[in-house]
N, C-alpha and C positions, 0 to 999 in steps of 0.2 A: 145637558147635551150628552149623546153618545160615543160625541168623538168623531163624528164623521163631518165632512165639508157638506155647505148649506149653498143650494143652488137661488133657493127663491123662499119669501116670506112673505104675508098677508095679513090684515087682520081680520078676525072672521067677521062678517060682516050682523051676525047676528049678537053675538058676545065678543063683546068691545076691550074686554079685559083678555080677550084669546088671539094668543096669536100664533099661525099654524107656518110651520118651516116644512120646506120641503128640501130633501138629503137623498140619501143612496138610498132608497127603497121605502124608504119609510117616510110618514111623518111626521115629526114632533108637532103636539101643542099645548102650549106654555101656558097657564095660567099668571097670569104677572100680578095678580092680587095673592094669591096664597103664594108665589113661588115653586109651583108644581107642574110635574113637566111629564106629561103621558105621550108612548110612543103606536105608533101604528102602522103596522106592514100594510103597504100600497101598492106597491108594483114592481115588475122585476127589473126593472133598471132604474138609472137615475132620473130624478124629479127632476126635470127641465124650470118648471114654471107652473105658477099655481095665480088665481085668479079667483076673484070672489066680487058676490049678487048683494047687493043690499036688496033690492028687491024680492029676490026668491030667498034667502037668507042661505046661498049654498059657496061651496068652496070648490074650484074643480082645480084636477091638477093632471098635468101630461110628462110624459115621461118619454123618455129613449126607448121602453120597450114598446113604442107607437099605441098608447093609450092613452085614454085622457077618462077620467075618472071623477063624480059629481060625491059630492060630500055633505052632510046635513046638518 
């Protein structure tokens, strides 16, 4: 972790071993098999909530700067 407070978390619904936190702009996601942890600028305010497809295998996430954002 970066150190920042974590508003919402998911598992992706396509890798079951990923789980994607959403924080102050960004979003981490964790590998929990390797223990490796990749970060990703998303938006400009806080990640509200984040929400995930088993069907389409996507992640989407909304934030305070009034976006919501699809992930693959």
């Amino acid at each position: 972790s970066n150190g920042n407070a974590f508003y919402s978390c998911v598992f992706h619904p396509s890798y079951t071993n990923l789980l994607v936190i959403g924080g102050y702009q960004s979003l981490e996601l964790w590998d929990m098999v390797n223990n490796q942890i990749m970060m990703v600028q998303a938006h400009e305010g806080i990640i509200a909530a984040l929400a995930q497809s088993p069907v389409t295998g996507m992640v989407a996430s909304a934030s305070h700067d009034k976006s919501v954002k699809l992930w693959k």
